[in-house]
VEXMARKE-60482 format. One line per 2 residues: number of its first residue (from 1); their letters; for each residue x, y, z negated of N, C-alpha, C, O. Coordinates in nm, 4 decimals. Atoms other than C-alpha are relative to their C-alpha. Example, Ala and Ser with C-alpha at 12.3 -4.5 7.8 and 13.67 -1.06 7.14 Angstrom:
# VEXMARKE-60482
1	as	0.0890/-0.1190/0.0000/1.2300/-0.4500/-0.7800/0.0900/0.1200/0.0000/0.1936/0.1181/-0.0665; -0.0820/-0.1190/0.0060/1.3670/-0.1060/-0.7140/-0.0770/0.1090/-0.0730/-0.0261/0.2198/-0.0899 .
This chain:
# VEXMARKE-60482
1	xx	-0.0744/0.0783/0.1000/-3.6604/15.2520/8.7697/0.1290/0.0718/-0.0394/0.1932/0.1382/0.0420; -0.1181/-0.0663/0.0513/-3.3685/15.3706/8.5188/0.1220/-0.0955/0.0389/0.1155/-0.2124/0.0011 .
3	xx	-0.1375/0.0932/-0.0116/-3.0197/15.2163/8.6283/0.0229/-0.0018/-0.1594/-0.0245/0.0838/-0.2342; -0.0082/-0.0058/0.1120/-2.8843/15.0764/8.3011/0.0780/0.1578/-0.0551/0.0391/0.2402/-0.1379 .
5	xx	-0.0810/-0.1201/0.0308/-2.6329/15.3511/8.2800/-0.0243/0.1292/-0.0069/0.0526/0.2171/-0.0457; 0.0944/-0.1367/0.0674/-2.9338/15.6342/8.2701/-0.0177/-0.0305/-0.0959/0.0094/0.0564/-0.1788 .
7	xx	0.0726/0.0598/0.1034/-3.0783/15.4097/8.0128/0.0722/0.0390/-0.1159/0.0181/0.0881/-0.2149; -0.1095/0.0104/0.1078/-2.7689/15.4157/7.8010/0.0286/0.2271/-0.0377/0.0460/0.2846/-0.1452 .
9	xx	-0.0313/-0.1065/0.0280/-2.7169/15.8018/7.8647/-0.1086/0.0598/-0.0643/-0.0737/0.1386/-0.1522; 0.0887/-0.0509/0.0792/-3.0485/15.8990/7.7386/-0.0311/-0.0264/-0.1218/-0.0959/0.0471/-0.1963 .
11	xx	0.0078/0.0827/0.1241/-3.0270/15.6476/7.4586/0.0972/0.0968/-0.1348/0.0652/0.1141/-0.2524; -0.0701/-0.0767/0.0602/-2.7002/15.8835/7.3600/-0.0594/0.1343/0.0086/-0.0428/0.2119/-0.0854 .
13	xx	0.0505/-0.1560/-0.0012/-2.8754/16.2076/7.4697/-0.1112/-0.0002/-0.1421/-0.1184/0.0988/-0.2149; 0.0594/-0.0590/0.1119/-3.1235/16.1481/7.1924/-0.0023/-0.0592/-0.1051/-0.1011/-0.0893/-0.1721 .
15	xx	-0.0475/0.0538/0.0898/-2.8845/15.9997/6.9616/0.0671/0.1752/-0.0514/0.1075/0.2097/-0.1625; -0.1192/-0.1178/0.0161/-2.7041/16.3434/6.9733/-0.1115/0.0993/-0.0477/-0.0940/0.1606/-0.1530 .
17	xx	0.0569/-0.0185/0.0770/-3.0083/16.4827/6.9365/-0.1060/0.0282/-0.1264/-0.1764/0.1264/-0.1498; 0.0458/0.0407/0.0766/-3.1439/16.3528/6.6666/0.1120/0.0562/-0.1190/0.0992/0.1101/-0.2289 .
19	xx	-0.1633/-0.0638/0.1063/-2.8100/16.4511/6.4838/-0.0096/0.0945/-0.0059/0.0184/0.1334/-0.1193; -0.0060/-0.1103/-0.0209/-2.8538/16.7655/6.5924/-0.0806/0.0661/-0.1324/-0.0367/0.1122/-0.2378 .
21	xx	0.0556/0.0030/0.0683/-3.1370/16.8120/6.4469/-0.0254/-0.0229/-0.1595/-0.0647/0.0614/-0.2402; -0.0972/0.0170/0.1389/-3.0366/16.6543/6.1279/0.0517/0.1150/-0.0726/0.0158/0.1622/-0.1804 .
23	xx	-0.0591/-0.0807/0.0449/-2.8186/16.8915/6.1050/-0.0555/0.1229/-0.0401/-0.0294/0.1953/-0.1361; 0.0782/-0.1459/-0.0014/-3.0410/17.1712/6.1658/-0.0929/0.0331/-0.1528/-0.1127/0.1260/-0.2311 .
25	xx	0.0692/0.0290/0.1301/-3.2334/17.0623/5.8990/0.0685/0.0093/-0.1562/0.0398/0.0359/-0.2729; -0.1140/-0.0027/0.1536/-2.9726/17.0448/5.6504/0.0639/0.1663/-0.0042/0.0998/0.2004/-0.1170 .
27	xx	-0.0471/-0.1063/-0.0556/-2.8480/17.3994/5.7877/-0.1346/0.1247/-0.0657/-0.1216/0.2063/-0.1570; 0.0429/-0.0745/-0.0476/-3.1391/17.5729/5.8506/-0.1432/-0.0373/-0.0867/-0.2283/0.0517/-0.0870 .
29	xx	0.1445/0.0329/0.0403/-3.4541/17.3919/5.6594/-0.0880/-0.0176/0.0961/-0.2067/-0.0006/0.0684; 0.1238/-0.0114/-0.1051/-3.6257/17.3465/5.9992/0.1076/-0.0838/0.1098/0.2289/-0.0644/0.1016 .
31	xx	-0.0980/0.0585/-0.0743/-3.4765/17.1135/6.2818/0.0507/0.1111/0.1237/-0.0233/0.1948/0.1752; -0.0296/-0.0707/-0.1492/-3.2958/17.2800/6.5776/0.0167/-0.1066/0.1040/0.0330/-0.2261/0.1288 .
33	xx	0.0125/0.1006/-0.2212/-3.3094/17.2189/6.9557/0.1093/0.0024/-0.0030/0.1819/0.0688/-0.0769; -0.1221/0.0797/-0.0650/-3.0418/17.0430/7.1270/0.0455/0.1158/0.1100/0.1587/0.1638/0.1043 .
35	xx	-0.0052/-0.1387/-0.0482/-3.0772/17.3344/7.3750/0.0393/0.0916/-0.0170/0.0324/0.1240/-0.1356; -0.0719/-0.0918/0.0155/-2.9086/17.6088/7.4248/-0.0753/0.0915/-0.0236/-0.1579/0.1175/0.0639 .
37	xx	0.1087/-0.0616/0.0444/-3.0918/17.8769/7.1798/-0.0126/0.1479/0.1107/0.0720/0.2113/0.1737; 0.0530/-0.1373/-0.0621/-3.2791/18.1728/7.3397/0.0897/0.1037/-0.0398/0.1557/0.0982/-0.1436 .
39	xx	-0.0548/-0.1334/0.0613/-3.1313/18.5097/7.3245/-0.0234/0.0312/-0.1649/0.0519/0.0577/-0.2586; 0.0909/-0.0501/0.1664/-3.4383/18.5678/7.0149/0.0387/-0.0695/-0.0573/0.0546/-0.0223/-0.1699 .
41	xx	0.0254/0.0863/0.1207/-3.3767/18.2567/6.8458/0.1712/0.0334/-0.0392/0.1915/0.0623/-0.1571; -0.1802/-0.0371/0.0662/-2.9492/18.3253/6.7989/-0.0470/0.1210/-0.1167/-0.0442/0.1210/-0.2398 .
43	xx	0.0269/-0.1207/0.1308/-3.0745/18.6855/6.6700/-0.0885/-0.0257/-0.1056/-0.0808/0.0355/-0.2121; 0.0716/0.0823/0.1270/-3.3120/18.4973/6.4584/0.0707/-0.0840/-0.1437/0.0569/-0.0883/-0.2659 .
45	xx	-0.0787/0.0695/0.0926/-3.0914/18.2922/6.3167/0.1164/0.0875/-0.0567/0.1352/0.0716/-0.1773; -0.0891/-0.0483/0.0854/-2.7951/18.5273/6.2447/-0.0932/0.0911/-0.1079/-0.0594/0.1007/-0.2259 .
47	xx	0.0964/-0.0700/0.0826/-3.0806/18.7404/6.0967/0.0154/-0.0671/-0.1472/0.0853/-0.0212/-0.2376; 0.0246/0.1048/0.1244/-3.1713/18.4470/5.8189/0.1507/-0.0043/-0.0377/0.1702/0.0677/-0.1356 .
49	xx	-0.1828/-0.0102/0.0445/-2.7392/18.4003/5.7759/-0.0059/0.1132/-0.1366/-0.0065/0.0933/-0.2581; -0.0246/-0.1131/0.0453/-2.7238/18.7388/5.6678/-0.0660/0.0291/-0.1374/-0.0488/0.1379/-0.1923 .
């Protein structure tokens, strides 16, 4: 069983991201992870920047 106060933190963990994502989308045309990106995917992405 979740104590309420996991309940509530996961409720914000994928309030944040969901935003994230959002964002990514608005950013990037594709959602991003909440996760901290791979080595490849940073050089991926400054790649597309550029």
């Amino acid at each position: 069983m979740l104590t309420k106060e996991a309940v509530i933190n996961l409720q914000q963990e994928e309030k944040e991201r969901l935003a994230k994502a959002a964002l990514g989308k608005k950013i990037y045309g594709k959602p991003s992870k909440p996760q901290k990106p791979s080595p490849r995917q940073s050089f991926a992405k400054s790649i597309r920047k550029s």
